[in-house]
N, C-alpha and C positions, 0 to 999 in steps of 0.2 A: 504494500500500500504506500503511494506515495505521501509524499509530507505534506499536512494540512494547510500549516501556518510557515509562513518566509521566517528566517532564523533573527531577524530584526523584532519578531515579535517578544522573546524573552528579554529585550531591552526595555519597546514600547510597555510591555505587560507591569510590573515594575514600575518604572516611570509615572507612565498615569496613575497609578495608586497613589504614589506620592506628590502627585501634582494634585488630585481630588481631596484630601486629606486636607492639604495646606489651605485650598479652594477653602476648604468647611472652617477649618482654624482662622482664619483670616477673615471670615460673614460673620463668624461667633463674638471675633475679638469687633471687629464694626461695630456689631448692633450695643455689643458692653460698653464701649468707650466714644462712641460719635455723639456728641451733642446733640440728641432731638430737640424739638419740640415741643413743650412743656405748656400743660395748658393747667391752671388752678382747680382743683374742685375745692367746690363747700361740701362740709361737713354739717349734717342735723344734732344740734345741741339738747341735752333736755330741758335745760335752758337759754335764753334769747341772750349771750354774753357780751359788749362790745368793748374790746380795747380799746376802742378809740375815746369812751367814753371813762374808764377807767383809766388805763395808763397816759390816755395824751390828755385829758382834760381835767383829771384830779390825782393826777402824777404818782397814780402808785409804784411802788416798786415793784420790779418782776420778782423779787424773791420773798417778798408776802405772800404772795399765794404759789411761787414753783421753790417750795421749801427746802429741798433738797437740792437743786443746781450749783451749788458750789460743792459739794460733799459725796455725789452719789452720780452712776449712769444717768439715770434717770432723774430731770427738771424735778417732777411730781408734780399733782394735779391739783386744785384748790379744796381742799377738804367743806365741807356742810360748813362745820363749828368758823374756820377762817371766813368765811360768806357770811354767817350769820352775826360775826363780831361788826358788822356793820349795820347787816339789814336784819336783825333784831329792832332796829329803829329806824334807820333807812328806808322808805317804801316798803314799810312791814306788813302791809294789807296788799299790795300790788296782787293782784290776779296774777299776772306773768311768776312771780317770784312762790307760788301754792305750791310748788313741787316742792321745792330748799325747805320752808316751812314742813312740809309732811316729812321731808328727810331728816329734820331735826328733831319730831315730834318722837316718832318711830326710830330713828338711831340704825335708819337704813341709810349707806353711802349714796351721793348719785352718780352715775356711770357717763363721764364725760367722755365725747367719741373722739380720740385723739387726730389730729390735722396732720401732724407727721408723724407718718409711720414707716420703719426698716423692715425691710425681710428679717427672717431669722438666724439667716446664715451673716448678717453684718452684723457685728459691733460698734458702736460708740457709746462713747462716754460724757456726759455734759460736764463734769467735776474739771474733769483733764483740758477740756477747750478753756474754760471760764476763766480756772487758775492761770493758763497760758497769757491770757490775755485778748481771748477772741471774745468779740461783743456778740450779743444777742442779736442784731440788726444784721451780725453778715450773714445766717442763716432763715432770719425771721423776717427781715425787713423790716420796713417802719411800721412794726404792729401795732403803734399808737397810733396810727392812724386808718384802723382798719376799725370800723362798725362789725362786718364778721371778720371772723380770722380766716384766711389762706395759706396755705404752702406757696411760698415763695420760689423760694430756692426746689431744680429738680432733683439733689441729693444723687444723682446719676453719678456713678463711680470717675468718669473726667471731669465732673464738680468739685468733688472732693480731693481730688488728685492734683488740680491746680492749686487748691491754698496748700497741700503739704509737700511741694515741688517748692513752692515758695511761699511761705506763709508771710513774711513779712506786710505788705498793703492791709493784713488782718489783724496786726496787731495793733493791742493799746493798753493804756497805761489799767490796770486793776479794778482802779475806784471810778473808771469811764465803763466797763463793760458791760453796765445795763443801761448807759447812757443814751436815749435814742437822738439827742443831736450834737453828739463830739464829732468836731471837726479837727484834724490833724493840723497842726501848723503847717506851714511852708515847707518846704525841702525838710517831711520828716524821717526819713529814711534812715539814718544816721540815729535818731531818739527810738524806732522802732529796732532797727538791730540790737542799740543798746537794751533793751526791755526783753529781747528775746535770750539776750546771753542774761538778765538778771535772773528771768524767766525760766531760765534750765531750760527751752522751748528746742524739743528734738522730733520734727516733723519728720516722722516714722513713712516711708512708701512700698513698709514690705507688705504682700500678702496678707499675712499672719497678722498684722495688727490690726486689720477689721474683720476678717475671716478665720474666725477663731472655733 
């Protein structure tokens, strides 16, 4: 029986395999790290919440009610009792606010639907950015001036891979990072690198420090 295939095939055969492969590794790595298009959803509250009216218009601090962002992965969410150390007298009858009221009556939690959310397979830390010196605003935006709250930022792994390539334009001084209108002086560049060597600020790009 003659020969099926010309002797060039155990080169091409080979070959294309590794050429399809690379093909599929190279769409995978695309779709991971190409910058889409990021479009905001809202999130359903159990209750009607605005920052705008909170933090931009009676200047609260973000870590009155995210209790834990300096200390822990997790901001943490405004507990009943922190809501109610206000609106125990605040709009205590408000219809909109019945829920808070029955969650404090009852000593049942309310279940706020989180706006940013990671897979499972990321990690981050809010304790680690904060201390660093990253502000609230490069991930949130000007959430004082949001009536609802949105995801700003697409969190897409070339997101986050440009501030820790270089994080400097994200740094600032400690007692600014929930600041939501600190303006960097002039040619701050120079006062941000110093802040990052004060800062011990070691913007990590391996694998392993978010896929853990």
């Amino acid at each position: 029986m003659g020969q099926v295939f010309p002797r060039s095939a155990n080169i091409i055969a080979p070959v294309s395999i590794v050429v399809v492969l690379l093909l599929i590794g190279a769409a995978v790595g695309f779709v991971i790290l190409y910058p889409q298009t990021y479009v905001p959803a809202v999130r359903d509250q159990p209750i009607p919440f605005s920052h705008q009216q909170h933090v931009g218009d009676m200047g609260i601090d973000c870590r009155y009610c995210h209790t834990t962002v300096e200390t822990s992965a997790f901001a943490g969410m405004p507990s009943t009792q922190i809501c109610m150390n206000c609106h125990s007298e605040v709009k205590s009858d408000s219809d909109k606010l019945a829920l808070l009221r029955d969650s404090d009556s009852q000593g049942k939690a309310l279940v706020w639907n989180r706006v940013y959310s990671l897979p499972d397979y990321t990690y981050f830390d809010h304790s680690a950015h904060v201390t660093k010196g990253v502000a609230c605003v490069t991930c949130h935006g000007q959430i004082d001036q949001m009536p609802i709250t949105v995801q700003v930022a697409s969190l897409q792994m070339s997101w986050c891979m440009d501030c820790h390539r270089d994080p400097t334009p994200n740094i600032r001084p400690r007692d600014q990072v929930t600041s939501m209108n600190w303006q960097a002086p002039a040619n701050s560049d120079p006062i941000r690198q110093q802040l990052i060597a004060d800062y011990h600020v070691e913007s990590k790009t391996s694998c392993s420090t978010c896929h853990r």
